[in-house]
C-alpha positions as CSV (number, residue, x, y, z in Angstrom):
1,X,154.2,26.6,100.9
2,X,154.7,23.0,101.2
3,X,152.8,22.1,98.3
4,X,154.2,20.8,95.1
5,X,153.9,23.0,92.2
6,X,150.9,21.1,90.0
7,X,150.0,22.1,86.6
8,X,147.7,21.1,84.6
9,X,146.5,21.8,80.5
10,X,143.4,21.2,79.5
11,X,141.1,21.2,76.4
12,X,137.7,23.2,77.9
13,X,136.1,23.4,74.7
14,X,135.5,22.3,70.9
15,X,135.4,24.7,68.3
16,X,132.7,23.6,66.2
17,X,131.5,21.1,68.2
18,X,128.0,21.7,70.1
19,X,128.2,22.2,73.8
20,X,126.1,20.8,76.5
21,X,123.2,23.2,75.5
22,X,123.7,22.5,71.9
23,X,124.9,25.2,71.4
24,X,127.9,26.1,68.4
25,X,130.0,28.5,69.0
26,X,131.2,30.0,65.9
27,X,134.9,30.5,65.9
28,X,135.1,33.9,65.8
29,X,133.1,34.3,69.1
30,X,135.6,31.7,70.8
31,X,138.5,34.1,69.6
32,X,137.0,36.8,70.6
33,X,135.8,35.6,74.1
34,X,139.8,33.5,74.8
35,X,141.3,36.9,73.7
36,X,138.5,39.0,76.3
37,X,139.4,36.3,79.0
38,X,143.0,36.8,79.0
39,X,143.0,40.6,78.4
40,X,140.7,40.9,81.7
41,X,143.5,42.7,84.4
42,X,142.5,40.2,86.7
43,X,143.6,37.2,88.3
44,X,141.4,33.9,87.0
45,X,140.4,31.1,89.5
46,X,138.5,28.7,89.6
47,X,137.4,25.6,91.5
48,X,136.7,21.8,91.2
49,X,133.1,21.3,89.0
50,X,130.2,19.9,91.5
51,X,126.7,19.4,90.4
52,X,125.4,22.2,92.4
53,X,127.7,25.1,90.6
54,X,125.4,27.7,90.1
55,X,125.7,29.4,87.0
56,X,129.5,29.5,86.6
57,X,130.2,31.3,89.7
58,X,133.6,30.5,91.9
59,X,133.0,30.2,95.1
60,X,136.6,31.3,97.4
61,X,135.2,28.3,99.8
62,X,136.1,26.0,96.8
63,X,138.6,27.4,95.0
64,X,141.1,24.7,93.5
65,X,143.0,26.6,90.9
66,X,144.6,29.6,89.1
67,X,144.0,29.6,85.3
68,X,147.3,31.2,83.6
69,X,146.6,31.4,80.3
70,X,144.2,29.8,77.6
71,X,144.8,29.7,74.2
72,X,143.3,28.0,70.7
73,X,145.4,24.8,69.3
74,X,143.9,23.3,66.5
75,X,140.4,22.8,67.0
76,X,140.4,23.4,71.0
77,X,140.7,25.9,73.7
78,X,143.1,24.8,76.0
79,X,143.4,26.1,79.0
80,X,147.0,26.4,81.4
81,X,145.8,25.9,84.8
82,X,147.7,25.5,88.3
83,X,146.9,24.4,91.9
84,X,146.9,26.8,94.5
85,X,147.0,25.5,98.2
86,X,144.1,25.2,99.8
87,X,142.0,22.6,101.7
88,X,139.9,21.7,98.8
89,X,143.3,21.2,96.6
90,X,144.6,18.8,99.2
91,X,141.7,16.3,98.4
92,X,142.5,16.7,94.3
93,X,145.6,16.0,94.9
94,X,145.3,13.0,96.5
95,X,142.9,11.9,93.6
96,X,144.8,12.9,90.8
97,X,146.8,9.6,90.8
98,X,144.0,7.4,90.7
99,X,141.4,10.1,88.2
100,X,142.4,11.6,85.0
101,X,141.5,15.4,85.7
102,X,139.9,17.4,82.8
103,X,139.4,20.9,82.5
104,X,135.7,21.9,81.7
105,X,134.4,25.6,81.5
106,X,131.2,27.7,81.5
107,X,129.9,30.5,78.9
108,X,127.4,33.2,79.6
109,X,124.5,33.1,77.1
110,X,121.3,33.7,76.0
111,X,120.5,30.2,74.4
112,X,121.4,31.9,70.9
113,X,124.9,33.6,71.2
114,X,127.8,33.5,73.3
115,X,128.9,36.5,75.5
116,X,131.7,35.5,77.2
117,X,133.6,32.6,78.9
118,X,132.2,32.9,82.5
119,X,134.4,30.1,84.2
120,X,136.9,27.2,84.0
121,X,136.5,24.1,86.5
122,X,138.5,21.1,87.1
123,X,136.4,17.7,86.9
124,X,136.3,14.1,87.6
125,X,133.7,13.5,85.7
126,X,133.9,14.6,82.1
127,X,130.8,14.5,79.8
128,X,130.8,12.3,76.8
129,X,132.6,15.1,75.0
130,X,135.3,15.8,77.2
131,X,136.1,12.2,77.7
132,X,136.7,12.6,73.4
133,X,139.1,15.5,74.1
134,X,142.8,15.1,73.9
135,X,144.7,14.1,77.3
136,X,144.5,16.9,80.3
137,X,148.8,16.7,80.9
138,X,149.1,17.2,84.5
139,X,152.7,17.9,85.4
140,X,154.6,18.0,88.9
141,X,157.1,20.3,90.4
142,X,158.1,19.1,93.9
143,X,158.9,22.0,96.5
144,X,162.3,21.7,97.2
């Protein structure tokens, strides 16, 4: 693996703060569903965010990313993410020196509550609300 190890933290969500549905998520549903999420005895990936996702589903043909761990700091879920090698990671890593990447995510609901946290994608093109979240830190560990 020639690739250089890339991580990258991200802010997916906003306690308090509506999502793109409008929806608030009451913070003891996002503790519940980041304690869920990491508790799940699977390994989390996830890809780069295009407008055709359908319904928070990865697809392997575009996988970008391993998701490590997320936790709550302050008023945020942040999420520790890392990119694994594939085509589709060669192309974000070509951008990441000209983009500022931001970590965005998808929850399964009902329009009235919150089940669980269904996905989290890397994007280039954060809504209004990311763009407000703290800095994505991307850090770089070249392979020796």
């Amino acid at each position: 693996n020639d690739m250089a190890t890339i991580k990258v933290t991200s802010p997916i969500l906003k306690i308090g703060a509506p999502m793109a549905n409008g929806l608030i998520i009451p913070k003891g549903t996002v503790e519940h569903i980041v304690k869920e999420w990491n508790e799940a005895p699977w390994e989390k990936f996830g890809q780069l965010q295009t407008d055709d996702d359908g319904f928070g589903i990865v697809q392997l043909s575009k996988m970008t990313h391993k998701i490590n761990n997320v936790e709550i700091k302050d008023d945020y879920v942040v999420a520790d993410m890392e990119l694994i090698d594939t085509p589709n990671t060669k192309h974000l890593v070509e951008m990441l020196d000209a983009h500022k990447l931001y970590g965005t995510c998808s929850v399964m609901t009902d329009g009235k509550e919150i089940f669980n946290l269904q996905s989290i994608s890397i994007t280039m093109n954060p809504s209004d609300e990311l763009k407000n979240f703290p800095l994505t830190r991307v850090e770089k560990d070249d392979a020796e």
